[in-house]
N, C-alpha and C positions, 0 to 999 in steps of 0.2 A: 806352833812353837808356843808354847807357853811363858808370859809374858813377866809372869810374880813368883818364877820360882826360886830364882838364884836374887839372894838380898842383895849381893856388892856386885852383880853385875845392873850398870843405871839402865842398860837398854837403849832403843832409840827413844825420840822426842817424841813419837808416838804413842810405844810403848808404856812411858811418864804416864799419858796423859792416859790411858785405859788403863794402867796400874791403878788411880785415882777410884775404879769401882769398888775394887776387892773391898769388900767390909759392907760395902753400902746397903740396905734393906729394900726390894724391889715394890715400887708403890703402887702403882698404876699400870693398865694395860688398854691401850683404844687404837683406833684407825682416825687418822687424816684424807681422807681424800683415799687413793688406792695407796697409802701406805702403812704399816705396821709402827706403834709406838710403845715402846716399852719406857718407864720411868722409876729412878731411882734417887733415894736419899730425902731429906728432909727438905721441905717445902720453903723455898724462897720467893723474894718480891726484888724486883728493881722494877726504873722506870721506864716511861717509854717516849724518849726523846723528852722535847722539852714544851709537852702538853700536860706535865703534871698527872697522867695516866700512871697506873700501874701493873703491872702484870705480877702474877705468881703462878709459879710449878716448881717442878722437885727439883733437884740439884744435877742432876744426872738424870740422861734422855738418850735413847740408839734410833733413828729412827732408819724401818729398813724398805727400801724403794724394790729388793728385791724377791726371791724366795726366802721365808723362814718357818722358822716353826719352832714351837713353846712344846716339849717333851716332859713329862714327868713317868719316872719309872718305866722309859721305853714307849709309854704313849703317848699320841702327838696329841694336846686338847685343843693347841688352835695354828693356825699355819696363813699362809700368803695365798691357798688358793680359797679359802675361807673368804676370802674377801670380794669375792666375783661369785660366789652362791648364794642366791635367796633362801630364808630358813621360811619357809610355807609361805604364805599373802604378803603383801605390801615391802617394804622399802627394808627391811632388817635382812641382814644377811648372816649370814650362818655364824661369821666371825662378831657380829655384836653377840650371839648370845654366848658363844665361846668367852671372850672377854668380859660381860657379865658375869660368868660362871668364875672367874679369876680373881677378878675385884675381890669377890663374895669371898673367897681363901686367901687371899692377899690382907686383906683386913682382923683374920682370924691369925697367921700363921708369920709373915713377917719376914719370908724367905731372904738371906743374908747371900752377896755376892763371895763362893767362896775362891773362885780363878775365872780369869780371861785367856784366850787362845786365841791369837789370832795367825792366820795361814799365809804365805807369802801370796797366795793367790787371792785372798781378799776372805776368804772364810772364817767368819765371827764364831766364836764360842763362849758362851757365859754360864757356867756352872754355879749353881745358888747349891742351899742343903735343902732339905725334905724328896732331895730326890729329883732338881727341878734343870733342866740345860734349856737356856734358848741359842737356838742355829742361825745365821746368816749365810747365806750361804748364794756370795752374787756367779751371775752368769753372762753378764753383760762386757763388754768390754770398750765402752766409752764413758756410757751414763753412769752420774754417782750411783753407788748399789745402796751403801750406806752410809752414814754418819752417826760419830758417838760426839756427844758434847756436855762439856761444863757451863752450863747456864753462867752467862756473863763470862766464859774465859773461854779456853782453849777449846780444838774440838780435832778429831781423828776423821776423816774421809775415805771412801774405799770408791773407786780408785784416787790417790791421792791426788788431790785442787794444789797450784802454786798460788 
């Protein structure tokens, strides 16, 4: 179901809150641990608690716990099993260089969020231009798969936390 197509329909509280991408310019792409992180929008700072620490990232973050994959024009450059494959010797794996390779066109090209879709069954879709969709696409049926979030605000879940 597509989430930004109809203006005077508000949607669910969800929906609000993954509207919130459409527009945004996609900045970043790395792994946490065995997860996939995709980042968008412009670069903020709050604090961290009340040690006068700061942190700073984008404004917008999906981080995906389950299968995905970054497609452009039908090919997949980097995906979730990327992330359990060694690229040749040592500690890198297939998906750092994949994500290296993204950065490097991400910094040149600036790809703009132009819809979200998301599936009653929890499958993410983020269509950017130059040709670009990232998939979510969970299979699990306890554990979160994903999460979209507004640093410092709101945040979407699949499957949804009370």
């Amino acid at each position: 179901m597509r989430i930004n197509e109809e203006p005077g329909d508000r949607g669910s509280a969800e929906d609000l809150v993954l509207r919130r991408l459409v527009g945004e310019v996609w900045v970043d792409v790395y792994r946490f641990g065995g997860m996939g992180v995709v980042d968008f929008g412009e670069m903020i700072s709050w604090p961290l608690g009340d040690s006068g620490e700061v942190s700073t990232g984008s404004g917008f973050a999906v981080h995906a716990q389950c299968p995905f994959r970054i497609v452009r024009h039908g090919k997949v450059l980097l995906g979730s099993d990327d992330l359990v494959r060694v690229q040749g010797g040592g500690d890198r794996l297939r998906y750092d260089r994949g994500a290296d390779a993204l950065r490097e066109f991400l910094s040149r090209e600036a790809p703009r969020v132009l819809s979200v879709d998301r599936a009653p069954e929890g499958d993410l879709r983020i269509t950017l231009d130059h040709g670009i969709r990232i998939d979510v696409l969970p299979t699990g049926s306890e554990e979160e798969s994903w999460r979209f979030l507004v640093r410092c605000g709101e945040h979407v879940t699949f499957p949804p936390t009370d």
